[in-house]
VEXROPA-561445 format. One line per 3 residues: their letters; for each residue x, y, z of N, C-alpha, C. Coordinates in pm, whole numbers, always signed. Each point is the difference from the previous one (the first is absolute). Example, Ala and Ser with C-alpha at 12.3 -4.5 7.8 and 13.67 -1.06 7.14 Angstrom:
residues 2
AS	+1319,-569,+780,-89,+119,+0,+90,+120,+0 | -35,+105,-72,+82,+119,+6,-77,+109,+73
END
This chain:
residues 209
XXX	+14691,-20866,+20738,+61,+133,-5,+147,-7,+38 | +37,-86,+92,+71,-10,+61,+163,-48,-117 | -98,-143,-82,+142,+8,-118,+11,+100,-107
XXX	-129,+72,+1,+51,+74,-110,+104,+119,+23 | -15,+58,+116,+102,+77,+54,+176,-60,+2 | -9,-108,+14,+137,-72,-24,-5,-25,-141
XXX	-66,-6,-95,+20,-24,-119,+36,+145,-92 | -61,+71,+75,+11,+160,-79,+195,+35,+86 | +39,-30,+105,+83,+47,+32,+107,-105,-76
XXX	-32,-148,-46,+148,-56,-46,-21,+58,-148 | -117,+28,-38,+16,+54,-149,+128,+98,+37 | -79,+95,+65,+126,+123,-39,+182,-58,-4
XXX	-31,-81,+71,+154,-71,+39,+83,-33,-136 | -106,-69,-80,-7,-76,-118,+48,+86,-105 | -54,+132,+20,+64,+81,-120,+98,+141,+18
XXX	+38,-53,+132,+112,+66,+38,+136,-17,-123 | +90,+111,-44,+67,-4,-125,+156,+1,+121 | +77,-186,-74,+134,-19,+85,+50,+110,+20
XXX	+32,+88,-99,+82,+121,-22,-43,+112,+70 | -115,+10,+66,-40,+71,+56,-12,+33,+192 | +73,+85,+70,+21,+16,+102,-114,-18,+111
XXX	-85,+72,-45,-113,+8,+65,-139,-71,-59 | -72,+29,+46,-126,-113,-31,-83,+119,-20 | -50,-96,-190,-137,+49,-31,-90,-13,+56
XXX	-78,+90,+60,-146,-36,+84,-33,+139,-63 | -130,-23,-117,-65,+137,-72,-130,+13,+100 | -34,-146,+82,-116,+41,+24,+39,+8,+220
XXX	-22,+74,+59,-11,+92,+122,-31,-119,+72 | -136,-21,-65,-140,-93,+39,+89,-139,+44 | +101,-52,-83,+32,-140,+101,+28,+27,+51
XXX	+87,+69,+59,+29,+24,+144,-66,+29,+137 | -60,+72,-35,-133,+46,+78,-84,-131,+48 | -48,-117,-100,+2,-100,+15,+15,-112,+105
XXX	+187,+45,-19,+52,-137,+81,-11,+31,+120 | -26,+190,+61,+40,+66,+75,-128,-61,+200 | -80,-57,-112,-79,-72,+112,+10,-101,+92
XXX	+9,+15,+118,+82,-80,+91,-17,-135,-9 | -90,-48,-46,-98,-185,-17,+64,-69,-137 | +66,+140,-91,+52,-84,-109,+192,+15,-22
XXX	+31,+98,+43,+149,+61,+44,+93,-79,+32 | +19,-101,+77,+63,-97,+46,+29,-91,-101 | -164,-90,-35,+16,-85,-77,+91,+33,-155
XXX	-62,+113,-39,+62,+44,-118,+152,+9,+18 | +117,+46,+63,+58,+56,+18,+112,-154,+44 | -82,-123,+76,+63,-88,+9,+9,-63,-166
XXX	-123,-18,-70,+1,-42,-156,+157,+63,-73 | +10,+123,+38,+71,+118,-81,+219,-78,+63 | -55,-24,+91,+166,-82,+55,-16,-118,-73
XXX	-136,-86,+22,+55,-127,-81,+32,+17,-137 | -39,+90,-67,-2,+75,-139,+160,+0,-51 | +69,+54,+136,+125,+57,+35,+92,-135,-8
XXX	-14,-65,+55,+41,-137,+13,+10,-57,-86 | -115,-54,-113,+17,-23,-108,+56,+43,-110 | -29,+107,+32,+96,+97,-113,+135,-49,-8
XXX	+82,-12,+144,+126,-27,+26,+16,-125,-23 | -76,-116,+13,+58,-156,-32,-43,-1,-173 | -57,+95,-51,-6,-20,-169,+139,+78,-59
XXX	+51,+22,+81,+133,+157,-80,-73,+120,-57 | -123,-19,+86,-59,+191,-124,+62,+81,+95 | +112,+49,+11,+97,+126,+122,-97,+101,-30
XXX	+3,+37,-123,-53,+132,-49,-130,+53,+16 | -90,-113,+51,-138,+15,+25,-64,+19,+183 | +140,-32,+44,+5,-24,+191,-33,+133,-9
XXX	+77,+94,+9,-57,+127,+59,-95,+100,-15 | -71,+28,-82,-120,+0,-10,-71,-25,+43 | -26,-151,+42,-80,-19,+91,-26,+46,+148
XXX	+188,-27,+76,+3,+57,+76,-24,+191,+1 | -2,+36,-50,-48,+121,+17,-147,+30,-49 | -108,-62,-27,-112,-37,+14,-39,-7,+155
XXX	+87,-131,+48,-7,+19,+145,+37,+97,+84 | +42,+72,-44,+65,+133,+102,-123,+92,-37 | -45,-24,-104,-122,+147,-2,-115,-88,+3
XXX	-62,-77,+63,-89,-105,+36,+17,+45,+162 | +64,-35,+49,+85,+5,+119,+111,+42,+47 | +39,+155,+46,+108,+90,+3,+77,-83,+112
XXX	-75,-93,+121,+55,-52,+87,+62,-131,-7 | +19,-37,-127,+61,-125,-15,+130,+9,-40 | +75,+41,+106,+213,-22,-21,+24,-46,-80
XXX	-65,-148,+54,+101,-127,-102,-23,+75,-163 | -112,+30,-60,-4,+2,-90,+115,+169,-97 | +27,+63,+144,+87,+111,-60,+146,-69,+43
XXX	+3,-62,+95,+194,-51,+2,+2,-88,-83 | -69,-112,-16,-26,-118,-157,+59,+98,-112 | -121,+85,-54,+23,+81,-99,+113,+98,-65
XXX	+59,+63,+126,+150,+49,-9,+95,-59,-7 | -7,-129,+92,+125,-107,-20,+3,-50,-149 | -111,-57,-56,-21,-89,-125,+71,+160,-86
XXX	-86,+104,-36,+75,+74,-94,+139,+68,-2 | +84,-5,+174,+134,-8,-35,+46,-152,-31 | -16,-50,+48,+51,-184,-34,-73,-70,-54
XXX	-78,+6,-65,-32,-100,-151,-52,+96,-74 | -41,+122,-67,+11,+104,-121,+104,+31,-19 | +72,+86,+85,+86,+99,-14,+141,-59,-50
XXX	+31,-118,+49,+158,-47,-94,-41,-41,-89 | -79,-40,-36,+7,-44,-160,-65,+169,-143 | +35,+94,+59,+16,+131,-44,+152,+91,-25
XXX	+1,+81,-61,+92,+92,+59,-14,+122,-51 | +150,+84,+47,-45,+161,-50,-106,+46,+102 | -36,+95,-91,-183,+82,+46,-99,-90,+27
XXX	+21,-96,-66,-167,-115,+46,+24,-9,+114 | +150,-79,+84,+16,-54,+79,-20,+97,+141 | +43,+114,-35,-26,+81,+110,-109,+69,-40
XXX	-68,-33,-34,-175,+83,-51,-87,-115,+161 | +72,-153,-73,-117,-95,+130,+60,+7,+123 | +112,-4,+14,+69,+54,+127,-23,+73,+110
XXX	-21,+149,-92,-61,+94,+81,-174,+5,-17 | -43,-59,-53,-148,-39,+37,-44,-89,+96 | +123,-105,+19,-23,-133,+74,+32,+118,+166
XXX	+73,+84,-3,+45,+95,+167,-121,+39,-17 | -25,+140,-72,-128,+25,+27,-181,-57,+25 | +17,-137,-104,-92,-111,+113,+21,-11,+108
XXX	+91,-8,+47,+37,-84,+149,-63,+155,+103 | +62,+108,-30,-35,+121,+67,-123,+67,+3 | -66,-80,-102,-183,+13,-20,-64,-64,+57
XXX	+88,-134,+40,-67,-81,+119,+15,+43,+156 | +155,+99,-15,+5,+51,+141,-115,+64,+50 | +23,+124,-109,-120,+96,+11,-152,-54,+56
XXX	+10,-153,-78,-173,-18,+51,-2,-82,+86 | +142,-48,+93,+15,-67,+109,+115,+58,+72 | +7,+78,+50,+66,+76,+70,+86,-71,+91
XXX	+164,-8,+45,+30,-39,+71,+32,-189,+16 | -57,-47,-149,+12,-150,-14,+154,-64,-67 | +73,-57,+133,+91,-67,+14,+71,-58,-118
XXX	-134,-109,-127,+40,-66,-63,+15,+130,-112 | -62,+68,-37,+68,+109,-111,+130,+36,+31 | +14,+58,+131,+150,+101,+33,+117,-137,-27
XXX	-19,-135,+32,+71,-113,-5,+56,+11,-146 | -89,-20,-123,-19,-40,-137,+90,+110,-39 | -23,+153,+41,+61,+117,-87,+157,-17,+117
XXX	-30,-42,+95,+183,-4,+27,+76,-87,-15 | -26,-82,-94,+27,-109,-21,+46,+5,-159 | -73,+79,-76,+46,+79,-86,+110,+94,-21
XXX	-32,+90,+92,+139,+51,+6,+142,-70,+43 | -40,-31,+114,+121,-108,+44,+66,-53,-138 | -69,-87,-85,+44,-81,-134,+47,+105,-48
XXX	-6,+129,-47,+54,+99,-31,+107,+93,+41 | +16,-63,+102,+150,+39,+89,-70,+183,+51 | -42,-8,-1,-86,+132,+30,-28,-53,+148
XXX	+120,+27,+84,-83,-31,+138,-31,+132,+102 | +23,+69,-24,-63,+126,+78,-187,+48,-44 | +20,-33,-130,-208,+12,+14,-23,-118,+51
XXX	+55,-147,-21,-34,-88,+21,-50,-33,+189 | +115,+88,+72,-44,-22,+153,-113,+99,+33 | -28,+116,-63,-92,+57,-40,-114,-54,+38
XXX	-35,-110,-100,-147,-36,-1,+11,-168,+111 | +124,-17,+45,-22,-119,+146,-38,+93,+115 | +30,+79,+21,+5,+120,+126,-140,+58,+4
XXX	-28,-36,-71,-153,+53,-14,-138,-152,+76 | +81,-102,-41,-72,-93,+47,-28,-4,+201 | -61,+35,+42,-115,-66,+117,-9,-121,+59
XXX	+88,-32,+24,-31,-165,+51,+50,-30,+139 | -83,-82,+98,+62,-29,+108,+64,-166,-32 | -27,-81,-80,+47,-71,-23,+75,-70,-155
XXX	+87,+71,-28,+37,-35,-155,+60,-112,-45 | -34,-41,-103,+34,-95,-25,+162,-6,-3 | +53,-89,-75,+149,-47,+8,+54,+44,-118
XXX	-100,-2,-106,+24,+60,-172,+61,+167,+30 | -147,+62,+66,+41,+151,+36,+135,-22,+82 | +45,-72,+112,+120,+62,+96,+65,-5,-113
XXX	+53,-105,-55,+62,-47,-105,+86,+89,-73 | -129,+59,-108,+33,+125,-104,+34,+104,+78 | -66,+12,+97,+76,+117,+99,+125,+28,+40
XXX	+33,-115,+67,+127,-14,+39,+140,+28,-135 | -39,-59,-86,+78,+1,-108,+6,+129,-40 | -134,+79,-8,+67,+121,-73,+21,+95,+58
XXX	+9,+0,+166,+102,+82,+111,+101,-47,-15 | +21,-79,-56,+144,-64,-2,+95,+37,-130 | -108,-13,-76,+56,+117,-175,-11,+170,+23
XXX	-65,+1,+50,+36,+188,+76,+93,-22,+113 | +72,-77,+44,+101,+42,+95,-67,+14,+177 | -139,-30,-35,+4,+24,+160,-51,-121,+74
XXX	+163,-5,-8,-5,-162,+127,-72,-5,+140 | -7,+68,+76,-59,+44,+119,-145,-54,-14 | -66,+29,-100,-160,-25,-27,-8,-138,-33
XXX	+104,-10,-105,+12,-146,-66,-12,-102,+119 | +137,+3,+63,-30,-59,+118,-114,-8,+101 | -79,+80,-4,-92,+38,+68,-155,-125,-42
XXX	+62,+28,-133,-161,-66,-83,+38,-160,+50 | +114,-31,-49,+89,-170,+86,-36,-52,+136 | -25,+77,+31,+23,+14,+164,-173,-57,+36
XXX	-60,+34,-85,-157,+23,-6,-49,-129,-102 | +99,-25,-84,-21,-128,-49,+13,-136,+119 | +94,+67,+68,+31,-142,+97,-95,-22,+52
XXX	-50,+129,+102,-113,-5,+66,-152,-63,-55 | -32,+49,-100,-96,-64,-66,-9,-160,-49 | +120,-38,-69,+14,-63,-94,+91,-61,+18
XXX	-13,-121,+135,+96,-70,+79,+118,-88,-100 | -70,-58,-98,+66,-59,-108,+123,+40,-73 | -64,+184,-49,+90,+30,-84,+114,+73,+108
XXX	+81,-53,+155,+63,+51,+39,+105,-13,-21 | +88,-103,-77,+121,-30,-91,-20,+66,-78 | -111,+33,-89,+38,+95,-142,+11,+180,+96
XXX	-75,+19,+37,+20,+149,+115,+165,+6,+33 | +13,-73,+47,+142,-5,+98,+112,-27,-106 | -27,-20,-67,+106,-6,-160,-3,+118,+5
XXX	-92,+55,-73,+20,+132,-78,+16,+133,+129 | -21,-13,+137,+8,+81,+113,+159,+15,+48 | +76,-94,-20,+149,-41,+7,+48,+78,-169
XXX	-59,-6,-113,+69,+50,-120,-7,+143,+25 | -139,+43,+82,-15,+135,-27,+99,+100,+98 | +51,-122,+127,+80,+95,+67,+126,-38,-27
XXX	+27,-75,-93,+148,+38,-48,+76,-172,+13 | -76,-122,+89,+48,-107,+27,+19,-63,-86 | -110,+11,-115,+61,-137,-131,-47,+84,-103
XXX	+93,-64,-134,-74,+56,-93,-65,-100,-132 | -54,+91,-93,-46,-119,-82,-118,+114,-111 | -68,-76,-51,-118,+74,-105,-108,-9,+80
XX	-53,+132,-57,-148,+17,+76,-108,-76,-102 | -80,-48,+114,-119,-89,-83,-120,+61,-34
END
């Protein structure tokens, strides 16, 4: 019983249409399926290696789909909504343009915010969509969705993007602030901190990284 449930769920995978955003599933019933805790896992790990392969053959066009299989298999699997948004702004979306390009664009945000919705409060989404904006010089939504992140211990990526884009809004005070917090954390990066903590108050200058 157990493979046929994985066999009924890579079918659907199988006739998922490239061109198509979302995933054919006519029948309710696989899902319902995978939805049993003894087979859920396993399936769902199959469905990444699926993912994987996809990517060392060049099928781009067939990756997401799957991953969004996994998101409605399992609403609690991130990876499979920040995977999924990243891949359709950065490997769909430039090789488009016009209306297509911002058709997957704004489908690839609203994935990411469908994953908020069904994970409330998760770090690696708010990361992915400000990270987006940021690339978009859009840094006022972009601190938006860091400010929202929860963490008593952040990584160095988050101070990072942080710091930088208090620093593209003008407010050095914070900027410095996030530096200051790099040192502390992140004994290493205290030459790169103390660079940019000296640019921000006026001591050296140079390009922001």
């Amino acid at each position: 019983m157990r493979y046929r449930v994985v066999f009924v769920c890579l079918f659907f995978v199988s006739i998922s249409f490239a061109e198509e955003l979302d995933i054919a599933l006519p029948h309710q019933a696989a899902l319902d399926l995978c939805s049993y805790p003894s087979i859920k896992e396993g399936v769902i790990d199959l469905l990444y290696l699926q993912v994987d392969k996809l990517w060392h053959d060049g099928q781009y066009n067939k990756i997401f789909p799957v991953l969004k299989l996994i998101t409605k298999i399992s609403p609690g699997e991130v990876e499979a909504y920040t995977l999924g948004g990243w891949f359709l702004i950065n490997g769909i979306a430039p090789k488009l343009s016009g209306k297509e390009k911002e058709k997957i664009v704004k489908y690839a945000i609203e994935f990411m915010k469908e994953g908020l919705r069904a994970n409330p409060g998760e770090p690696r989404l708010y990361m992915e969509l400000a990270m987006y904006y940021y690339n978009k010089k859009d840094y006022k939504t972009a601190i938006t969705y860091l400010e929202k992140i929860e963490t008593d211990t952040p990584s160095y990526h988050f101070l990072h993007l942080k710091a930088h884009i208090y620093q593209k809004l003008g407010r050095r005070k914070e900027a410095i602030d996030v530096w200051e917090r790099v040192k502390k954390d992140f004994p290493g990066m205290v030459d790169v901190a103390d660079r940019f903590i000296r640019e921000l108050k006026g001591d050296d200058t140079g390009e922001n990284h």
